[in-house]
C-alpha positions in Angstrom: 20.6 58.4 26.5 22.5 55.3 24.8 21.0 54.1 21.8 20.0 50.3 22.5 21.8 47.9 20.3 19.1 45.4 18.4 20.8 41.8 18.8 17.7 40.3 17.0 19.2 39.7 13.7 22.6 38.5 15.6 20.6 35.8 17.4 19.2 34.2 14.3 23.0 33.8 13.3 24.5 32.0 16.6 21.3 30.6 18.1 20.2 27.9 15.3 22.4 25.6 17.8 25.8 24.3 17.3 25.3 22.8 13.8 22.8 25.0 12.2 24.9 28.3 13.6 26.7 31.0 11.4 29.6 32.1 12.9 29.7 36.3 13.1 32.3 37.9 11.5 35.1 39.9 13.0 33.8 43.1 12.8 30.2 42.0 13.5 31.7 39.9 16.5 33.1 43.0 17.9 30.1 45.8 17.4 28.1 43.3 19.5 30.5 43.1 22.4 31.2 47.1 22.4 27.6 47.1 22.4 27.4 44.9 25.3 30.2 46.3 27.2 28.4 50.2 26.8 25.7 48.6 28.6 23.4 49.1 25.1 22.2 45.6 25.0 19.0 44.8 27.2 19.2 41.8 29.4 16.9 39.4 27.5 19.0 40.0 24.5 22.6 39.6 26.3 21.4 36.6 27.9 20.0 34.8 25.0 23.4 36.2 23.4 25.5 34.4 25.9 23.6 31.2 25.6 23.7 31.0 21.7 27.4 31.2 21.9 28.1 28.9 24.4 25.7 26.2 22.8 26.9 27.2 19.4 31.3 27.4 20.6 33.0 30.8 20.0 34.9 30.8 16.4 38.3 32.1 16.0 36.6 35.4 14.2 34.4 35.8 17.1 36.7 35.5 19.5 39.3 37.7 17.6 36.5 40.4 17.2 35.1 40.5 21.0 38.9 40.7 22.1 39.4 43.9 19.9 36.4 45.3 21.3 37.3 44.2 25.1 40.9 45.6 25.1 39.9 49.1 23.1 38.2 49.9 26.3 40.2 48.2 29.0 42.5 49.6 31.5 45.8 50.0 30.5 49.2 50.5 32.8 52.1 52.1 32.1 54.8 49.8 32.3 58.5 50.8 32.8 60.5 50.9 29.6 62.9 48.9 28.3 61.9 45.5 28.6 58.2 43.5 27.3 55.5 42.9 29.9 54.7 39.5 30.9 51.2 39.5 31.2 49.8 36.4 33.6 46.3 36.3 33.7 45.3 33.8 37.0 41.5 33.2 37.1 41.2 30.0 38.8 43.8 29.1 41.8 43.8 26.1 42.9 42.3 23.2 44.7 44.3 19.9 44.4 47.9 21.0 44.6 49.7 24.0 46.0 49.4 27.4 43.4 52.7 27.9 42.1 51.6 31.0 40.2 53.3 33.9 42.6 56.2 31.5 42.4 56.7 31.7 38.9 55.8 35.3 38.4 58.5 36.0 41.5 60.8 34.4 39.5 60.3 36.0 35.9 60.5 39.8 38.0 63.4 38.2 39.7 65.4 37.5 35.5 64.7 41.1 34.8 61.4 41.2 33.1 58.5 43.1 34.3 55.4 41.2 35.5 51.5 42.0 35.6 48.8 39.6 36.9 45.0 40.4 36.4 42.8 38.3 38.0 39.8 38.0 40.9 39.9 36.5 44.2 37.2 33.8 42.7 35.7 32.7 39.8 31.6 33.3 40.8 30.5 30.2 42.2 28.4 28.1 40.7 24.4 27.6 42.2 24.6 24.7 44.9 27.4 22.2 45.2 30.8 22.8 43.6 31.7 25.8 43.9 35.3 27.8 44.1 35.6 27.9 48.0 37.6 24.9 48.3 40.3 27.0 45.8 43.4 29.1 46.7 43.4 32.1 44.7 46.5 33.8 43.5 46.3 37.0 45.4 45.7 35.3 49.0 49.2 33.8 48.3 50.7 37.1 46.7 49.1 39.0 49.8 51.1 36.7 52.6 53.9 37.7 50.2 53.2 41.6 51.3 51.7 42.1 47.5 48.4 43.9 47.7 46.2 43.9 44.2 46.4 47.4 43.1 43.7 49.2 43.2 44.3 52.0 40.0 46.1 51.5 36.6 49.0 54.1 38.4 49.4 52.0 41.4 50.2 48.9 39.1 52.8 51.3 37.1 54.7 52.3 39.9 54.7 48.6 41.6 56.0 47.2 38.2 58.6 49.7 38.3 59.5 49.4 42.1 59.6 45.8 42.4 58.7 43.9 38.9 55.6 42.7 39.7 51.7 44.2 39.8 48.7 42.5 40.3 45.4 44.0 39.1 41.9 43.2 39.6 39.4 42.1 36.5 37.3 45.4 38.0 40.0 47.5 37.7 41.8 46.1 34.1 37.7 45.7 32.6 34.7 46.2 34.7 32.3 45.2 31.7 34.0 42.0 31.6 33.9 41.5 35.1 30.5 41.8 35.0 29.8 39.8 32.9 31.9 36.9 34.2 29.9 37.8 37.7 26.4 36.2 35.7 28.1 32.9 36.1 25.7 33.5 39.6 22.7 34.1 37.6 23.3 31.8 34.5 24.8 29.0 36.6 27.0 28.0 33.2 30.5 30.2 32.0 30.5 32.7 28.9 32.4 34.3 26.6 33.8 36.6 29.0 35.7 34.0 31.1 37.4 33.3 27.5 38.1 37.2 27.2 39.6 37.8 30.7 42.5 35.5 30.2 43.3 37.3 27.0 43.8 40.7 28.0 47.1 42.4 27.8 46.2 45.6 30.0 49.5 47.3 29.4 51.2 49.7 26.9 53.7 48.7 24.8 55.0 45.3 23.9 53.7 42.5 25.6 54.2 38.3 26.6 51.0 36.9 27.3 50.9 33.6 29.5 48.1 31.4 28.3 46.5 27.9 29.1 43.7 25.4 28.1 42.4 22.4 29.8 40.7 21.1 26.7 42.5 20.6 23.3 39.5 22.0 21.1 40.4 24.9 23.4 44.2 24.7 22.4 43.7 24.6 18.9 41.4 27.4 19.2 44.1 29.7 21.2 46.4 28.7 18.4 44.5 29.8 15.5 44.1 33.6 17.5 47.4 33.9 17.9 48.3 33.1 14.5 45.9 35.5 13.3 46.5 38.5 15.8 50.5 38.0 15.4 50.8 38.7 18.7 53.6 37.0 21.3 52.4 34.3 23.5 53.1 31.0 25.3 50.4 29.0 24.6 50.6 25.4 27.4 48.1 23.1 28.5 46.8 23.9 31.6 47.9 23.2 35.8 44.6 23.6 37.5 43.4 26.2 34.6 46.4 28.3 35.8 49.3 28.8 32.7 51.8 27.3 35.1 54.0 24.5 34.6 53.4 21.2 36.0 56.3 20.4 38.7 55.4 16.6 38.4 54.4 16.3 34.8 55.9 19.5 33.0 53.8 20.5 30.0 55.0 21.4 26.3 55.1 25.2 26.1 54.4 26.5 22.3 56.0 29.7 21.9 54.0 32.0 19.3 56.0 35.5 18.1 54.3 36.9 15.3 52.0 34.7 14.0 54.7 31.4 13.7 54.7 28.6 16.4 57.8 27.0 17.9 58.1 24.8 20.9 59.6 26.6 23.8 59.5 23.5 26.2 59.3 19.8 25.6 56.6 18.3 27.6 57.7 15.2 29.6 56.0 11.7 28.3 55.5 10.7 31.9 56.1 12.1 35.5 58.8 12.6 37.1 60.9 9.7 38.8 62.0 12.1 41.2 59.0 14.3 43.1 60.1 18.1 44.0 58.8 18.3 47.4 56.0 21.1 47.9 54.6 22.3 50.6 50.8 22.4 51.5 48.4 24.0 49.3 46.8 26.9 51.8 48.1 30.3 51.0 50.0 30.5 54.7 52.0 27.6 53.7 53.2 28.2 49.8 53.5 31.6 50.9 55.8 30.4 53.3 57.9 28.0 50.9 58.2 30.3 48.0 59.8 32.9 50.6 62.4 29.7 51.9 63.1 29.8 48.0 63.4 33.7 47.2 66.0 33.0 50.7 68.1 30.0 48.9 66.2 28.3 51.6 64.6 25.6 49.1 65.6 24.7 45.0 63.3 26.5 42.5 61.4 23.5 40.8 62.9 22.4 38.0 59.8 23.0 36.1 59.6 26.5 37.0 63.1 27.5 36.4 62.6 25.9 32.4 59.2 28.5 32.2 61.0 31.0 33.0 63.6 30.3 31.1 61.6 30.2 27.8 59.6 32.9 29.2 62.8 35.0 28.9 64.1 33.6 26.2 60.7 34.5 23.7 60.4 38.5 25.4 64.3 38.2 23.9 63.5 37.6 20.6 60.6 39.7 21.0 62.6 42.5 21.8 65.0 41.7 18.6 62.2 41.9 16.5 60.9 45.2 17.9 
């Protein structure tokens, strides 16, 4: 039988509100979520756990400590050698403007570098009005592309090595995490685990993440980790919550290898005076456009083609300093 894990003392630390708080340390940050993700935590703990934190606003430690403890017991594929994994976590789709994330992923496989998505087909809707229907999801477009998710850690090696590109489920890459982004349903409010799952880097070897915020206490947050893990990433403000560039307003893209930031991309000051043209945002029809551009049918975005540029440009110099 699993011994249960006593959050008590844990509480009194996070759930004194978001000025009376103590912030857990690393190491204390990730016992609790091990604990949590072993299932050793009871119910009334993890939810008043959840609550505290998201009241309170994860700390850099905290966040630092429940990633160590998420990716020691995450799935991991076997990527081809030779080249870093770009790791693109896509979590929310999109509702306003056609998803360009298969696009740009498409495009990175397409310069040579290896490409894994994690994701979910939706974020658990919240209770009553405003939920994710109204979203396109990355893998309805990826599937009109003949991309199936795969369902097994060996399925995503072998698709990353016969085409470039994988796409695995949050169940599959972490099904504690999953779970616990699934209490959205019960909760009606986001946790820590929504954080966690666009932070993962379920591969082997050297690894790009792709990462986004919406809201700039969130950026600086993101910048701090990645300053204090020293691992490579492209940190950008958000398109829809999706780390894809903006085709009418592209975004600054920070570059982070090894704990120093540089800027990647200049953001544009104001839109565009020229528009790409884009097609319409169901899955059928950006499905349809980014195969008229893998044809030489349509131009790449302008946008795009400059992510993917810095995109290959930083797993270069990750590679030089490997």
């Amino acid at each position: 039988m699993t011994e249960p894990y006593a959050c008590a003392p844990l509480i009194r630390e996070i759930g004194r509100g978001k000025d009376g708080s103590r912030a857990l340390a690393r190491d204390q940050a990730g016992e609790l979520m091990g604990a949590i993700l072993d299932g050793r935590v009871s119910e009334l703990e993890l939810g008043a756990v959840l609550l505290a934190l998201r009241m309170k606003g994860e700390s850099v430690s905290e966040v630092a400590g429940f990633l160590d403890a998420a990716q020691a017991r995450m799935t991991r594929v076997e990527a081809p050698p030779g080249r870093p994994v770009v790791v693109l976590p896509t979590y929310n789709g999109s509702r306003h403007a056609p998803n360009l994330v298969p696009l740009l992923a498409w495009t990175v496989a397409q310069a040579g570098l290896p490409v894994l998505l994690h994701g979910q087909a939706s974020d658990p809707a919240r209770p009553g009005a405003g939920s994710n229907a109204a979203r396109v999801p990355t893998i309805d477009i990826l599937e009109q592309l003949g991309i199936e998710a795969s369902p097994d850690a060996g399925a995503a090696s072998r698709a990353l090595g016969d085409r470039g590109l994988a796409y695995l489920p949050l169940a599959v890459v972490s099904p504690g995490l999953a779970w616990l982004v699934s209490l959205r349903r019960i909760l009606g409010v986001r946790n820590v685990a929504h954080t966690l799952a666009k932070l993962l880097r379920p591969v082997q070897g050297p690894s790009l993440l792709l990462s986004a915020y919406t809201h700039p206490e969130f950026g600086a947050m993101l910048a701090e980790l990645f300053a204090l893990r020293r691992e490579a990433a492209l940190l950008m403000r958000a398109t829809e919550g999706e780390a894809v560039a903006n085709t009418r307003r592209p975004q600054r893209i920070a570059r982070w290898l090894d704990g120093i930031e540089t800027t990647a991309v200049e953001g544009a000051e104001r839109a565009e005076a020229e528009l790409p043209a884009l097609p319409a945002r169901e899955a059928a029809a950006t499905a349809a456009w980014v195969r008229a551009i893998q044809q030489g049918q349509e131009p790449l975005p302008a946008a795009i083609a400059a992510q993917r540029d810095a995109i290959v440009a930083a797993a270069a110099r990750l590679e030089q300093a490997a």
